[in-house]
N, CA, C and O atoms as CSV, one atom per row, in Angstrom:
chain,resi,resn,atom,element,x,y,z
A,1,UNK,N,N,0.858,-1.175,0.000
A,1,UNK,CA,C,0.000,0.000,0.000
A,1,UNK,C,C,0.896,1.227,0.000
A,1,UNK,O,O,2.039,1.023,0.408
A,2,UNK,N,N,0.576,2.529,-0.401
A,2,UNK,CA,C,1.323,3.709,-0.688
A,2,UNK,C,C,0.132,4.844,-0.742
A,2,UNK,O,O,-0.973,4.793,-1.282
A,3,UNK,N,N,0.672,5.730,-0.095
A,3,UNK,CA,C,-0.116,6.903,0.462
A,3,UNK,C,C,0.441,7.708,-0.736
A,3,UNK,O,O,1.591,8.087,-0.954
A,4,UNK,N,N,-0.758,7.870,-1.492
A,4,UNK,CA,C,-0.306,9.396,-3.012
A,4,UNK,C,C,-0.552,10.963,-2.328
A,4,UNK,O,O,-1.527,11.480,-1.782
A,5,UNK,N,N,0.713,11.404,-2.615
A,5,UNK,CA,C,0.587,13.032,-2.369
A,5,UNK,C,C,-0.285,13.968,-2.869
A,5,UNK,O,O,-0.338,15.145,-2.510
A,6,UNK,N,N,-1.158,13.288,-3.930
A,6,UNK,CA,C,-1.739,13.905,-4.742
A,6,UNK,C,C,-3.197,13.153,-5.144
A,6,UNK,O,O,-3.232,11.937,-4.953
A,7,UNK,N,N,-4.514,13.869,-5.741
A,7,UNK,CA,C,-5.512,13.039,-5.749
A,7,UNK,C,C,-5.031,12.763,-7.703
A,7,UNK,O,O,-4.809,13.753,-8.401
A,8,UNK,N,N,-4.960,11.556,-8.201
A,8,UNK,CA,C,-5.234,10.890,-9.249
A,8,UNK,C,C,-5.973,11.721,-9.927
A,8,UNK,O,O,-6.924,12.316,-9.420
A,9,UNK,N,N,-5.515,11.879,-11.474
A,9,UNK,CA,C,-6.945,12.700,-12.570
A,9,UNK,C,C,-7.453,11.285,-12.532
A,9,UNK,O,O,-6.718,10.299,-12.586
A,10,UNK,N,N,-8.401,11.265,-12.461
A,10,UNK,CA,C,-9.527,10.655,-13.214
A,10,UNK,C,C,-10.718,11.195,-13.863
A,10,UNK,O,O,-11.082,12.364,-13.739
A,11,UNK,N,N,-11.348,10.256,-14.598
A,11,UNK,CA,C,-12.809,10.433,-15.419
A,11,UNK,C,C,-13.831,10.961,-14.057
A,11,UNK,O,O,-13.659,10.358,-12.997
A,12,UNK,N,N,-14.806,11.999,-14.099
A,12,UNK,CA,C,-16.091,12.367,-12.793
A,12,UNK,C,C,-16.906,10.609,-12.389
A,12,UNK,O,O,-17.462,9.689,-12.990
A,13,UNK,N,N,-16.684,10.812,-11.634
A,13,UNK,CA,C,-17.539,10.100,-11.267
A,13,UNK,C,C,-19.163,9.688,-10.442
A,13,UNK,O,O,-19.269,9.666,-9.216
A,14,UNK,N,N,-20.411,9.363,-11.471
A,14,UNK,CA,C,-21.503,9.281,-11.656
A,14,UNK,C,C,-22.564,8.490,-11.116
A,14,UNK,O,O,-23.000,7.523,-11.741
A,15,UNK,N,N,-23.022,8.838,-9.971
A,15,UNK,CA,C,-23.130,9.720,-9.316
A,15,UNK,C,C,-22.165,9.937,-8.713
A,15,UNK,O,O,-21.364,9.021,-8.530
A,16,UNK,N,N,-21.880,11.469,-8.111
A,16,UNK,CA,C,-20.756,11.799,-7.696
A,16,UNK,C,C,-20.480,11.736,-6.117
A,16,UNK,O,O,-21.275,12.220,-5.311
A,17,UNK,N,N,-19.174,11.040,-5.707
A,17,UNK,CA,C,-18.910,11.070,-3.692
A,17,UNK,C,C,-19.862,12.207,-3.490
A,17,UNK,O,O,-20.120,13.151,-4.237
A,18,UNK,N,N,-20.431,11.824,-2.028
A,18,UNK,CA,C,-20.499,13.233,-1.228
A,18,UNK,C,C,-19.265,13.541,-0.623
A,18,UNK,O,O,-18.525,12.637,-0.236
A,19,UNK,N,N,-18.944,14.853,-0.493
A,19,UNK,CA,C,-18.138,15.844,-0.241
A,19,UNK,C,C,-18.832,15.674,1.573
A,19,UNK,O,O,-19.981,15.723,2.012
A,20,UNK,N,N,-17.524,15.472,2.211
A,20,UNK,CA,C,-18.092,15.743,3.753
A,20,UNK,C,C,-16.445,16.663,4.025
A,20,UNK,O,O,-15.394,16.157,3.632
A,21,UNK,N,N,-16.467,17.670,4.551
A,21,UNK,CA,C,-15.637,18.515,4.975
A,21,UNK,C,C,-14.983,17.816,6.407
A,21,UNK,O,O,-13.773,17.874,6.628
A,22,UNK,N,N,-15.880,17.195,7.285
A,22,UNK,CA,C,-15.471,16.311,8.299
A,22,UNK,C,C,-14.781,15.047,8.535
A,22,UNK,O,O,-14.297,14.481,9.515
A,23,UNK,N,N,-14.940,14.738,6.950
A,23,UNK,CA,C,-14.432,13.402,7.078
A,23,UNK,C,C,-13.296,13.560,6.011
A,23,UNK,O,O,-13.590,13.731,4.828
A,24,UNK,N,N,-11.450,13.478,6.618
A,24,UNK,CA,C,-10.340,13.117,6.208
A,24,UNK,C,C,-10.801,12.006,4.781
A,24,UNK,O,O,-11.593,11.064,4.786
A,25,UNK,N,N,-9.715,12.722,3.306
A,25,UNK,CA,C,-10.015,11.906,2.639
A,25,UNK,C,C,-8.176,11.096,2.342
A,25,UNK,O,O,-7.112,11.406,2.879
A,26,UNK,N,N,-8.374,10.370,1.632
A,26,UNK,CA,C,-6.604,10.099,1.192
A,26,UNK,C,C,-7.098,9.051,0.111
A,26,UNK,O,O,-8.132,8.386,0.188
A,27,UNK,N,N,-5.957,9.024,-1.134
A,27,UNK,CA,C,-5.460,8.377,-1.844
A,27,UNK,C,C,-4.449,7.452,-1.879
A,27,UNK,O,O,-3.295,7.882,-1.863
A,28,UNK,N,N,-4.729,5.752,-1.944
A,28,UNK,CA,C,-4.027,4.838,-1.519
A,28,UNK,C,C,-3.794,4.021,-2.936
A,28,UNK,O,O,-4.758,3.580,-3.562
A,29,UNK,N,N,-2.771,3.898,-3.274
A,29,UNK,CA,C,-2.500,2.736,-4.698
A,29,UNK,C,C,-2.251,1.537,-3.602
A,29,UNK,O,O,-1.604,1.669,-2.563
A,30,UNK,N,N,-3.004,0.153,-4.126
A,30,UNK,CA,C,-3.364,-0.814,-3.437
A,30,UNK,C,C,-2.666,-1.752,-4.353
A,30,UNK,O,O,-3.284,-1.726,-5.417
A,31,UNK,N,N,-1.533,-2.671,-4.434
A,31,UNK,CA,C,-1.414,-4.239,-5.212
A,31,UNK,C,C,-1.854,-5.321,-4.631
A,31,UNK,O,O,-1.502,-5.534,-3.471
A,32,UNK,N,N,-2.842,-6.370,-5.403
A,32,UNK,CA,C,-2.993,-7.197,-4.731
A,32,UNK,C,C,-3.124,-8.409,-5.491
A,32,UNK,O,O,-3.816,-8.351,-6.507
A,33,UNK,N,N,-2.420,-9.823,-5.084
A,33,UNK,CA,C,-1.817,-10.194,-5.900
A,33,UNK,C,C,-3.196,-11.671,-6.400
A,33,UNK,O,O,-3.117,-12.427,-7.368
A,34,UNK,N,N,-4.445,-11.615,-5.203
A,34,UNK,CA,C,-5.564,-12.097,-4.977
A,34,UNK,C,C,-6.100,-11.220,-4.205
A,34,UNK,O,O,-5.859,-10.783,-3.080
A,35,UNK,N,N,-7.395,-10.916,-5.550
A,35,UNK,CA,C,-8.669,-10.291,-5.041
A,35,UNK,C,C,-9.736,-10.997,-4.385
A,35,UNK,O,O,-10.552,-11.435,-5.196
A,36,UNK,N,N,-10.018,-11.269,-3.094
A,36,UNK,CA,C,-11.239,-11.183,-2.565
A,36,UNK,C,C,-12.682,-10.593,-2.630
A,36,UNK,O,O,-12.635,-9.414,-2.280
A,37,UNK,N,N,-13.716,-10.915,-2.894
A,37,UNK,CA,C,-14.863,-10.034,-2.758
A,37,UNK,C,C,-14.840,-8.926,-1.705
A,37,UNK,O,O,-15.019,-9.337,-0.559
A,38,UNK,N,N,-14.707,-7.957,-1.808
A,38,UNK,CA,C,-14.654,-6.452,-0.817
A,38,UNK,C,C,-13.816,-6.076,-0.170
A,38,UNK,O,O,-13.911,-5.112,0.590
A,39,UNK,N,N,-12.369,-7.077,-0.418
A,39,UNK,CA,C,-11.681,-7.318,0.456
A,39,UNK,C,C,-11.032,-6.138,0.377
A,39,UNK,O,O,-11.226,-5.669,1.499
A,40,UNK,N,N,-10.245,-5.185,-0.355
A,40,UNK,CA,C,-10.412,-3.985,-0.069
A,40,UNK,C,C,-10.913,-2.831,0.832
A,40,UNK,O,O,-10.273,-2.122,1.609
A,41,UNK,N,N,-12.243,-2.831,0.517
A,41,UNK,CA,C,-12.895,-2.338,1.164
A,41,UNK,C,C,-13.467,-2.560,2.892
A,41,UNK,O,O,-14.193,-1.814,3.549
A,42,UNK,N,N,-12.877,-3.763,3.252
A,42,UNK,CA,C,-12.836,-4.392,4.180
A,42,UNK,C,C,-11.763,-3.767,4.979
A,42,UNK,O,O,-11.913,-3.043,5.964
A,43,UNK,N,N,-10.313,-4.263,4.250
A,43,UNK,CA,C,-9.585,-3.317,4.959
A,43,UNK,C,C,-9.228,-2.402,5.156
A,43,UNK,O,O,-8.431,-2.137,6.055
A,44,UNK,N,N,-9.850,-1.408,4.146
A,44,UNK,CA,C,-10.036,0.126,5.106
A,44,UNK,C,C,-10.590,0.507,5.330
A,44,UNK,O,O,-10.653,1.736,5.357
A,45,UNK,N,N,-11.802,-0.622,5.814
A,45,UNK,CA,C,-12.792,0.110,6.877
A,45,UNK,C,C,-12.358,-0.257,8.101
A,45,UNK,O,O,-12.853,0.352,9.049
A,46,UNK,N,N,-11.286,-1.387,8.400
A,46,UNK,CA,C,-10.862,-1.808,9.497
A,46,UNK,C,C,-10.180,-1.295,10.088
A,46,UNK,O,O,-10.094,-1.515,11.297
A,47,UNK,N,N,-9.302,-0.259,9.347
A,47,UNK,CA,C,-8.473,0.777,10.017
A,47,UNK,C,C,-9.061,2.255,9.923
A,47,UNK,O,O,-8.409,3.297,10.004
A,48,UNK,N,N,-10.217,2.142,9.763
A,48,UNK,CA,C,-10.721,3.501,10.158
A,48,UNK,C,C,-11.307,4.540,8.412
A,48,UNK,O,O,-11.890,5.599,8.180
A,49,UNK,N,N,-10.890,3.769,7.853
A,49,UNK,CA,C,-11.272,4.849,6.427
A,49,UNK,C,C,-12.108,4.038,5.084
A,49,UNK,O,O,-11.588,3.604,4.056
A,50,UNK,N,N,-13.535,4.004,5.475
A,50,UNK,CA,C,-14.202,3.085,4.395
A,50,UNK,C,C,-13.544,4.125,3.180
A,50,UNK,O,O,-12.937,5.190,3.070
A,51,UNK,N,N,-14.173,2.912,2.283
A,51,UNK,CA,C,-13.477,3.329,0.308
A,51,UNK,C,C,-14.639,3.636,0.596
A,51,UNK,O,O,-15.477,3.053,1.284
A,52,UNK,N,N,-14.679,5.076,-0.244
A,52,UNK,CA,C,-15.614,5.863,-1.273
A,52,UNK,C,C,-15.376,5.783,-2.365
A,52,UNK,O,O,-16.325,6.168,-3.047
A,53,UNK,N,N,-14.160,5.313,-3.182
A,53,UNK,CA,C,-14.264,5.292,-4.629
A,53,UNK,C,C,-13.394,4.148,-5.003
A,53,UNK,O,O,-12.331,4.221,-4.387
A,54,UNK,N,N,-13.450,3.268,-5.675
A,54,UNK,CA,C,-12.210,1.815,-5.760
A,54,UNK,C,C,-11.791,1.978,-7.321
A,54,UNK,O,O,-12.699,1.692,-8.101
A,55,UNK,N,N,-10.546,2.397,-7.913
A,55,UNK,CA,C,-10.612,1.971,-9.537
A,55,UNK,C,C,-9.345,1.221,-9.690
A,55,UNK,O,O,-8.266,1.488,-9.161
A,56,UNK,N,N,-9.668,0.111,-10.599
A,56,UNK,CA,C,-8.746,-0.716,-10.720
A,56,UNK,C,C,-8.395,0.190,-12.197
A,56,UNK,O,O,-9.059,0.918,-12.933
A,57,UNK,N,N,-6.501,-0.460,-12.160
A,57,UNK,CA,C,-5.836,0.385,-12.946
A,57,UNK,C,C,-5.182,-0.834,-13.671
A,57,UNK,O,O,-4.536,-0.403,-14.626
A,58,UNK,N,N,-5.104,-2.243,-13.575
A,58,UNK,CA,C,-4.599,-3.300,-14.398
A,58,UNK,C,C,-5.303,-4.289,-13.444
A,58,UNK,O,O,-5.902,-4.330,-12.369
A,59,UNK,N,N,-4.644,-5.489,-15.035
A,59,UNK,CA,C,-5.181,-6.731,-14.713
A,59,UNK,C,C,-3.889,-7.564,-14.903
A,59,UNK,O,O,-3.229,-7.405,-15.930
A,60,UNK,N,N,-3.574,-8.281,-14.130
A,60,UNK,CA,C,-2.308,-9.294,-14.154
A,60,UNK,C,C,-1.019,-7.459,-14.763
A,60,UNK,O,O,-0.653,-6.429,-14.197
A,61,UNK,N,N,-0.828,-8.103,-16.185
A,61,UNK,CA,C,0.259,-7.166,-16.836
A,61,UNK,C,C,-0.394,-6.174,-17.527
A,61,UNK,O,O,0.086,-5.046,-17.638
A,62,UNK,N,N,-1.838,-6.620,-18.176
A,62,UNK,CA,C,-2.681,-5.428,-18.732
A,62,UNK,C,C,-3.141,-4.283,-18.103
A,62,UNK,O,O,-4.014,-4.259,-17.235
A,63,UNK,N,N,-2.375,-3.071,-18.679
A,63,UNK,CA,C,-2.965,-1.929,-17.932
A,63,UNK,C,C,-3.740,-1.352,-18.882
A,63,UNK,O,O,-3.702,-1.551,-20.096
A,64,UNK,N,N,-4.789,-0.272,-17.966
A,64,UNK,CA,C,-5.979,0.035,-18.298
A,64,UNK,C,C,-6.287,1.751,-18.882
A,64,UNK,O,O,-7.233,2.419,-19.299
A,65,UNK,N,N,-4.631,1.930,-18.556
A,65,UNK,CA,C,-4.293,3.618,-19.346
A,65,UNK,C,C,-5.174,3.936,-20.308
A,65,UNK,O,O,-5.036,3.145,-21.240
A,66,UNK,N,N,-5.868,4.588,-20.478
A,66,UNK,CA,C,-6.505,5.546,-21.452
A,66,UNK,C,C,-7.857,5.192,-21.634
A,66,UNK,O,O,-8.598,5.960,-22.246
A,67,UNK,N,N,-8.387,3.827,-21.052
A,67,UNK,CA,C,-9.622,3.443,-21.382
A,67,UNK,C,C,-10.436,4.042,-19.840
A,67,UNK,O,O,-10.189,4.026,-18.634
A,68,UNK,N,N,-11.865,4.707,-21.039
A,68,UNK,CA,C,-12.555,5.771,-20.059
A,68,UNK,C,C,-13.988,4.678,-19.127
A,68,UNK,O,O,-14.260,3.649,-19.747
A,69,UNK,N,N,-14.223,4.741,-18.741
A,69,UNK,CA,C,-15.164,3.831,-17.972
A,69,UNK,C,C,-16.243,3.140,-19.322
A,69,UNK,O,O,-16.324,3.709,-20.411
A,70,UNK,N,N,-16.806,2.186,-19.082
A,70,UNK,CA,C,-17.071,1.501,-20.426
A,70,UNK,C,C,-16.617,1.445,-21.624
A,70,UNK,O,O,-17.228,0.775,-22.457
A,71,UNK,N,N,-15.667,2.007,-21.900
A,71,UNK,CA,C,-15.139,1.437,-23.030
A,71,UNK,C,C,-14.254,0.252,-22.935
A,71,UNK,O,O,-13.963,-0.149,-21.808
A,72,UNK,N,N,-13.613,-0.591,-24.382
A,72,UNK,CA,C,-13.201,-1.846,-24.037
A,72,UNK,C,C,-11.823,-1.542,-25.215
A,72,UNK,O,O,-11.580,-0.468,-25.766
A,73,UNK,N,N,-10.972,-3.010,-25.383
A,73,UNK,CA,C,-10.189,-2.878,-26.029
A,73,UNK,C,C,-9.601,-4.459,-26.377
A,73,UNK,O,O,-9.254,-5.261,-25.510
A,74,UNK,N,N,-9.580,-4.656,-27.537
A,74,UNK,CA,C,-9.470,-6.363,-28.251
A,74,UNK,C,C,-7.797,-6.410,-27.121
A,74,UNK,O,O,-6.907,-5.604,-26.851
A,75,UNK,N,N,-8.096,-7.731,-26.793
A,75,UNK,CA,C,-6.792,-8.316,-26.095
A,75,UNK,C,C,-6.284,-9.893,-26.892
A,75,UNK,O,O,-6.925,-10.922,-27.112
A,76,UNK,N,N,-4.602,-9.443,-27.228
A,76,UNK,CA,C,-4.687,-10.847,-28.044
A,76,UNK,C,C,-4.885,-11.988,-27.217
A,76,UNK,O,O,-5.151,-11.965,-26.015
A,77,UNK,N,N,-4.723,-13.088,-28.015
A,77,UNK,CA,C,-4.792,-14.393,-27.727
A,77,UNK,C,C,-3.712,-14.955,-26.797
A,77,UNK,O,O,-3.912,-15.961,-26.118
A,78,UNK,N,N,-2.426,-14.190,-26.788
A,78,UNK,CA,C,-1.046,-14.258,-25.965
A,78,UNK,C,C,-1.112,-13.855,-24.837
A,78,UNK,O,O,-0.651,-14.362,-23.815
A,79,UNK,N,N,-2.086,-12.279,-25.065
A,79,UNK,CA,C,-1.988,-11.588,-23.443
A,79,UNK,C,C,-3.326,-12.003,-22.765
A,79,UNK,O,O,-3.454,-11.667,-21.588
A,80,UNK,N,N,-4.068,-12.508,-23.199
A,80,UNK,CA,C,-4.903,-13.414,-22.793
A,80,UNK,C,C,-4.572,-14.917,-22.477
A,80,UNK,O,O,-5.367,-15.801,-22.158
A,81,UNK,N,N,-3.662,-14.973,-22.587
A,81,UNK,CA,C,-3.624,-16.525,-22.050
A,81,UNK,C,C,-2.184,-15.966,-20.644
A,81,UNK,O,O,-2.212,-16.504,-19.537
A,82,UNK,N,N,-1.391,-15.183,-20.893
A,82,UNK,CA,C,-0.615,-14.582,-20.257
A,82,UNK,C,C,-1.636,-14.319,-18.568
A,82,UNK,O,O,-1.482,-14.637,-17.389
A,83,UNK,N,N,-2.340,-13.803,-19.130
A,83,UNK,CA,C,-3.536,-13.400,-17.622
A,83,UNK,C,C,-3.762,-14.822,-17.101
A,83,UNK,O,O,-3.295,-15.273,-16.055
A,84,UNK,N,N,-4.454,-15.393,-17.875
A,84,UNK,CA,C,-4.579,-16.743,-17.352
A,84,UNK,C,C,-3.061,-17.427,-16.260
A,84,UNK,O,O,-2.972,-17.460,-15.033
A,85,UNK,N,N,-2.388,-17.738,-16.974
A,85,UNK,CA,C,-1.312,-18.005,-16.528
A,85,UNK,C,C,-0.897,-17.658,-15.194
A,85,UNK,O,O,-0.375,-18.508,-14.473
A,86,UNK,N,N,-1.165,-15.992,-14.650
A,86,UNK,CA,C,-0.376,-15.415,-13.831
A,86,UNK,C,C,-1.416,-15.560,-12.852
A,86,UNK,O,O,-1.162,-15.132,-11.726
A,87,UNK,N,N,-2.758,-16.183,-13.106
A,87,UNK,CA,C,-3.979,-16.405,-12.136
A,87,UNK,C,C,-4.585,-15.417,-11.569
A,87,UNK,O,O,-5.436,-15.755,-10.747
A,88,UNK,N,N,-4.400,-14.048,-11.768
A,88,UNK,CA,C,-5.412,-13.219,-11.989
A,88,UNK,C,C,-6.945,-12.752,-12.539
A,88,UNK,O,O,-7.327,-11.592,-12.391
């Protein structure tokens, strides 16, 4: 886990967080090498800071640079079996 100095550009997001002035926000880049259902979100609610917003930024080696929320992008047959492989 790594605490960002800075909030991430991203795409708005629809509907948008509420804004609470009371409640401390922070930006955390998360690796994880097995995803759990919520498991994320689990653990930072356990230390005090539920997720308000989760975006995954890759998959195994595929990263997700430039693609805007629903859009998609053909993956070959190599880096598709590559994912497989790495059990992601």
């Amino acid at each position: 886990v790594r605490l960002l100095e800075a909030e991430p550009s991203l795409p708005p997001r629809d509907p948008p967080i509420r804004f609470r002035k009371s409640v401390p926000t922070a930006w955390l880049e998360m690796t994880l090498t097995e995803g759990r259902n919520r498991q994320v979100r689990r653990m930072t609610a356990a230390v005090g800071f539920p997720t308000l917003r989760l975006v995954r930024v890759a998959i195994a080696h595929l990263k997700l640079e430039g693609l805007q929320p629903g859009e998609w992008r053909e993956v070959t047959p190599k880096a598709f079996q590559q994912v497989l492989e790495s059990g992601s």
